[in-house]
N, C-alpha and C positions, 0 to 999 in steps of 0.2 A: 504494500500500500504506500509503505513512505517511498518508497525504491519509484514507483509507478509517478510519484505525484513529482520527484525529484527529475526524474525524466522528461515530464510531458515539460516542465520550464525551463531547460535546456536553453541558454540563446542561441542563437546562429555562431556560425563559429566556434562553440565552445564541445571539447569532447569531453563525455563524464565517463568515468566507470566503477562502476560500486559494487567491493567487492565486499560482502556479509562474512565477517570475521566468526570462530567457533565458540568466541567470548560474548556472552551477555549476560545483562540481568534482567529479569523480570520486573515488569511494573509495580508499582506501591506506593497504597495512599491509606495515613491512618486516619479512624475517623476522629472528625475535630470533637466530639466530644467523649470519647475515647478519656479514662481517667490520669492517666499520662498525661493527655493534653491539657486538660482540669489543672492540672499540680502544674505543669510548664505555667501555663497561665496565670496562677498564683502567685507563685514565685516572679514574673515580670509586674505583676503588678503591686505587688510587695518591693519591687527594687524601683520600679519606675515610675510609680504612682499614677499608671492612664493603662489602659487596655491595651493590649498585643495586638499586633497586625498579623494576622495569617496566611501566606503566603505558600499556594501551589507552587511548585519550582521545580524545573527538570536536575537530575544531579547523575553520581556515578558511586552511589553505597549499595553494592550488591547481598550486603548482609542482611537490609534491611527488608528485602522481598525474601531471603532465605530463611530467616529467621520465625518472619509469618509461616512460609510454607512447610517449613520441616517441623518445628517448635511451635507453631499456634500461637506467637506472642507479636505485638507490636513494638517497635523501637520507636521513643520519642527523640526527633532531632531536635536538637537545643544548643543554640550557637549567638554567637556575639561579636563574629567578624562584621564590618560592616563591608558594602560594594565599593566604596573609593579603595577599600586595603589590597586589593589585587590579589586575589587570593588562586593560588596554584598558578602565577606571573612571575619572569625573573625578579620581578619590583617590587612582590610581594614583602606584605609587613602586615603589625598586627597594635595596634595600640595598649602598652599596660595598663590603662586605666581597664579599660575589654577585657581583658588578662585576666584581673586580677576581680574584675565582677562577674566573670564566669566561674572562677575558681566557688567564690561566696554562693553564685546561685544555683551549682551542681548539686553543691554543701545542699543547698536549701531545697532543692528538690530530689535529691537522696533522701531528707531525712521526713519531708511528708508521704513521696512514694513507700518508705517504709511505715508509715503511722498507715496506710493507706487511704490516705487522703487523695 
């Protein structure tokens, strides 16, 4: 399908060829009110005092569809990179203050996941 749709936009002059590697991952979407996502939620709003922005986004964590499929469990992503840090770029960088409010809101959503909140 995507192969088909990459094809028919081909401009003039340009030759594609797509070759399908024997690497992938499977799609995955947790659901937003999934209790993971509850506690992620918590904890930004405990550190940020305004509501989270939820954010569909393509990526490349292949554990996270494996982990549903083999184990029946959800993985919550919880990150603190922002988009100007370039993140997986030679220029990549990461700001300490990020750093170091991740570290605190891991802490903080380790320790309601365990209460199970």
């Amino acid at each position: 399908m995507l192969t088909a749709h990459i094809y028919k936009h081909v401009p003039p002059g340009v030759v594609v060829n797509i070759q399908v590697g024997a690497n992938k991952a499977d799609p995955y979407l947790m659901p937003v009110d999934h209790p993971g996502n509850l506690a992620a939620r918590d904890v930004h709003l405990e550190l940020y005092e305004e509501e989270p922005l939820y954010v569909r986004s393509g990526g490349s964590i292949p554990f996270c569809s494996l982990f549903q499929k083999v184990l029946g469990v959800y993985t919550v992503n919880f990150a603190f990179a922002l988009s100007d840090e370039k993140q997986h770029s030679p220029n990549e960088f990461f700001r300490l203050h990020n750093f170091e409010r991740g570290q605190k809101a891991y802490c903080m959503l380790l320790e309601r996941l365990g209460r199970g909140e």
